[in-house]
C-alpha positions as CSV (number, residue, x, y, z in Angstrom):
1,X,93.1,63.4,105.7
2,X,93.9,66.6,108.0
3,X,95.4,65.6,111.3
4,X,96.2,68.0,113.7
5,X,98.2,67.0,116.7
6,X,98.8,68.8,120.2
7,X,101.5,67.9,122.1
8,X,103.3,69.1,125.0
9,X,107.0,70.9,125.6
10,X,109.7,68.7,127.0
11,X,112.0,69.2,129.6
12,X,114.5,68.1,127.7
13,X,115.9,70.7,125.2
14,X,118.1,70.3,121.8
15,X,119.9,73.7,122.7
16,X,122.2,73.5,125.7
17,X,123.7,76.9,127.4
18,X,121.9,79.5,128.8
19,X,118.0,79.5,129.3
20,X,115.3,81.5,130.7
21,X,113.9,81.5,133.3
22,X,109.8,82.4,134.5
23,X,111.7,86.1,135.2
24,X,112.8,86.2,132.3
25,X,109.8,84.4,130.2
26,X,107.7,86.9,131.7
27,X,109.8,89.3,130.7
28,X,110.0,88.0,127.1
29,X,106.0,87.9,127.5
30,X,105.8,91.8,128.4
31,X,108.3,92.9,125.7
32,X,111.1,93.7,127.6
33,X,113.1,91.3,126.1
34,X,114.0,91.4,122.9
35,X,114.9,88.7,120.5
36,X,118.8,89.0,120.6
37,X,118.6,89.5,124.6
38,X,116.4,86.1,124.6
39,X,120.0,84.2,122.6
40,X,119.5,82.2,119.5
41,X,115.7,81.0,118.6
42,X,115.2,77.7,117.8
43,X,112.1,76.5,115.4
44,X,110.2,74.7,118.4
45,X,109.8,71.2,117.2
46,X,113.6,71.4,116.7
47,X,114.6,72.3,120.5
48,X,112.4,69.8,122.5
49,X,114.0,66.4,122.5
50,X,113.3,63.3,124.5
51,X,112.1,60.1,123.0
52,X,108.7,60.1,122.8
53,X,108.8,63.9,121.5
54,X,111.4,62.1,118.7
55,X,108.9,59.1,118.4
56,X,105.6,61.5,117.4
57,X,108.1,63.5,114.6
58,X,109.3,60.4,113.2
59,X,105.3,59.6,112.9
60,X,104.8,62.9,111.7
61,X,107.4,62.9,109.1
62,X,106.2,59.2,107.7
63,X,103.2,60.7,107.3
64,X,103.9,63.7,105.2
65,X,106.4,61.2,103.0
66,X,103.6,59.2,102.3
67,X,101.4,61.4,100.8
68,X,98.2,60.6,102.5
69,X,97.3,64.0,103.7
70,X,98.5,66.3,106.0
71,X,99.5,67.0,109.8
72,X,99.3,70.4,111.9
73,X,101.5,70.2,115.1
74,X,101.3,73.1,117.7
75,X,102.7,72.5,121.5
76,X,101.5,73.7,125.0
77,X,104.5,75.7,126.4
78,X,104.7,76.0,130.1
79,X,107.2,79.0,129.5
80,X,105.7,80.2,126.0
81,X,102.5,79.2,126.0
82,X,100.6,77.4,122.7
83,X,103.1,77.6,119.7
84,X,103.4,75.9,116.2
85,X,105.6,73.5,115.3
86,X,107.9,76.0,113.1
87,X,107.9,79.1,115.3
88,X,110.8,80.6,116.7
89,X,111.3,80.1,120.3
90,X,114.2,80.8,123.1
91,X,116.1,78.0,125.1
92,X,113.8,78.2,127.7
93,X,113.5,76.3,131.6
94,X,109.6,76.5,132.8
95,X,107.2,73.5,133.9
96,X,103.7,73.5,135.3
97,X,104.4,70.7,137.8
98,X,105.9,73.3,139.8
99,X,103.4,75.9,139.5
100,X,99.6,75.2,141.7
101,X,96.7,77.8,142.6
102,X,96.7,80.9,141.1
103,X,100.7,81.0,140.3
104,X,99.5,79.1,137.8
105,X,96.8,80.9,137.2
106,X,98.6,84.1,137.1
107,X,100.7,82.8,134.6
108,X,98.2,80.5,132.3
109,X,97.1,84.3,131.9
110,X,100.6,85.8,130.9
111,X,101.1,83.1,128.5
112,X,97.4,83.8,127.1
113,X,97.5,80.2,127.2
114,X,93.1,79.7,127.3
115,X,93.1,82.1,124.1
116,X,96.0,80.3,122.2
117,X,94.3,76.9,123.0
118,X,90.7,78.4,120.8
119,X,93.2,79.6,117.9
120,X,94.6,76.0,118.1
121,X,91.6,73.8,118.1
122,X,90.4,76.0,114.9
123,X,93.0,74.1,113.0
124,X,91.1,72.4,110.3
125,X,91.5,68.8,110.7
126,X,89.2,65.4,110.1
127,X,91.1,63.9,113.0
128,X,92.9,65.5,116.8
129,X,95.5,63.8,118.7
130,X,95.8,65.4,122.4
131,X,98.9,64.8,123.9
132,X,99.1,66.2,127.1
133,X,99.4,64.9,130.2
134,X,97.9,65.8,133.6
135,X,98.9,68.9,134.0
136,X,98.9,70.6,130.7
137,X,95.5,69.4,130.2
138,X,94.6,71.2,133.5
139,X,96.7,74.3,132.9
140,X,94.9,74.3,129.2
141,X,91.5,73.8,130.6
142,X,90.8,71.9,128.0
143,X,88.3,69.7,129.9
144,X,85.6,73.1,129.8
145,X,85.8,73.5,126.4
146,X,82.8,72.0,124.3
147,X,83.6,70.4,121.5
148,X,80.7,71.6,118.5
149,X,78.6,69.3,117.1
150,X,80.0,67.8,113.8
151,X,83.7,68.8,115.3
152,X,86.1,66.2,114.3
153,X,87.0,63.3,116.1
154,X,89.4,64.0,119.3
155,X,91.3,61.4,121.1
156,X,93.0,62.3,123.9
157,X,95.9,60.1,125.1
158,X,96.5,60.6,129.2
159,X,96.8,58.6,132.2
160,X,93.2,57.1,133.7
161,X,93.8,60.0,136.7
162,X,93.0,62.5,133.7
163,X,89.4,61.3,132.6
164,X,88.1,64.5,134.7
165,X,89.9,67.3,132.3
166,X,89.5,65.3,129.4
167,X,86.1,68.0,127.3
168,X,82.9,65.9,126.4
169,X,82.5,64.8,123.1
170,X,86.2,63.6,123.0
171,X,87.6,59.9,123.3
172,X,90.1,59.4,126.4
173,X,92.0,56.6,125.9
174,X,93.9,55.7,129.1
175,X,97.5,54.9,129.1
176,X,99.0,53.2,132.6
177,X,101.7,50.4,132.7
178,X,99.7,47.6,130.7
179,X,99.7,49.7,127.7
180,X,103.5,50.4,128.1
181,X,104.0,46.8,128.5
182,X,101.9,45.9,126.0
183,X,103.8,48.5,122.7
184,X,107.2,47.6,124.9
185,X,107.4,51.6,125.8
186,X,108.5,53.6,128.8
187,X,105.3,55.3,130.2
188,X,107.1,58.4,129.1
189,X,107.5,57.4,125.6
190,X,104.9,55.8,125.1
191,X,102.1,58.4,123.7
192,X,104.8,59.2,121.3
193,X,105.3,55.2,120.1
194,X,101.5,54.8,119.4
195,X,101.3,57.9,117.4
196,X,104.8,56.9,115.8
197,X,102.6,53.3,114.8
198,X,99.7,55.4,113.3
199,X,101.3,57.7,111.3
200,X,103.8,55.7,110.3
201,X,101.1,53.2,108.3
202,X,100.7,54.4,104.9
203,X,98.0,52.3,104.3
204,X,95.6,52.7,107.4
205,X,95.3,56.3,106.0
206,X,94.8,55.8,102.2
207,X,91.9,53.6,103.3
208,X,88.7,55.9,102.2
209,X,86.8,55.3,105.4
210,X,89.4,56.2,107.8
211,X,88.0,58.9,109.2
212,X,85.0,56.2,110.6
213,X,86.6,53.9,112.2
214,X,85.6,52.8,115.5
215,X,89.4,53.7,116.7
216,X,88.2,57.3,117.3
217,X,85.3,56.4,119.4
218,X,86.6,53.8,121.6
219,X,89.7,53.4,123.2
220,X,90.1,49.5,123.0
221,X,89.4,50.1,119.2
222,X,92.3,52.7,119.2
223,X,94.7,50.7,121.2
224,X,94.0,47.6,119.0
225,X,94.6,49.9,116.1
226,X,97.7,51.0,117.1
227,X,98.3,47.3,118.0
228,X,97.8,46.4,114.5
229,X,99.7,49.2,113.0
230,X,103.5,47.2,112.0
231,X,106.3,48.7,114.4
232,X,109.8,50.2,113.7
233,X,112.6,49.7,115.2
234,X,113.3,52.7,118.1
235,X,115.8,55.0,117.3
């Protein structure tokens, strides 16, 4: 089983001391800054931190120990655009929220963001998980891409206010305050507890008709999944 994940940056960073700023990123983004001007780089699923970004690598790495296949994790960067999960990045301080119109526009286009999205999605996989919130997904513009017929199975995790952005073809399933309440999460946290449950269950995936489950096409199927899946104790 392939799994490929997308998930977003955090605010939160492992590196502390300097960082840049959009100035600087779009320096970094024109060349003008080199690597030792940018301070140390950090492989990128090392420097984001925050629980639920802890939660979904916890997932991740139970699923690789298990031997059940394999998982492809790249991030949406507001300040470095779409990068894998080993690249090399720079302590960095850049958010969408605070970017609307075409500032965001502008710089969606600096960070080559709808390009690094297409390289992204052509990740083999049998199965996507879509992280992002709000924002990212409208930054991405994820929701005009169209998914090809016999593309694999993408379920995109976001709050109910997302359903517009969310492309055709893929499964929304809509996370609010019941579904924290119901896997005992902070909203926050919480996309990164359910894919922490999946990936975590060895046996789910060693079953040979994972990749049809009804999980993938409806969202009470993927919550009840995840519901079934056994929990760990949070770190």
């Amino acid at each position: 089983m392939r799994i490929h994940v997308l998930a977003p940056c955090t605010g939160k960073k492992t590196r502390r001391g300097p960082a840049l700023d959009l100035a600087r990123l779009a320096d970094w983004h024109a060349g003008r800054l080199t690597a030792a001007d940018a301070g140390p780089l950090t492989p990128a699923a090392d420097l984001y931190d925050g629980l639920g970004h802890r939660l979904m690598m916890r997932g991740i790495a139970a699923f690789r120990a298990h031997g059940a296949g394999e998982v492809t994790l790249h991030f949406v960067s507001a300040g470095l655009g779409v990068v894998g999960e080993r690249d090399p990045v720079p302590n960095y301080e850049a958010t969408f929220n605070a970017l609307r119109g075409r500032a965001r526009e502008a710089w969606t286009r600096t960070l080559d963001l709808r390009a690094g999205l297409a390289a992204a999605l052509a990740t083999p996989a049998d199965l996507r998980l879509v992280l992002l919130g709000r924002e990212y997904l409208d930054a991405t513009g994820l929701g005009s891409v169209a998914l090809a017929p016999g593309a694999p199975p993408t379920v995109v995790l976001a709050a109910p206010s997302a359903a517009d952005l969310v492309p055709a073809g893929a499964l929304h399933v809509p996370l609010a305050l019941p579904e924290a309440r119901r896997f005992h999460a902070t909203l926050i946290a919480l996309k990164g507890a359910l894919v922490r449950r999946l990936l975590s269950h060895a046996e789910l995936w060693r079953h040979p008709d994972v990749g049809a489950l009804a999980a993938w096409r409806d969202a009470t199927a993927f919550l009840d999944l995840c519901a079934a899946c056994p929990d760990l104790p949070t770190p």
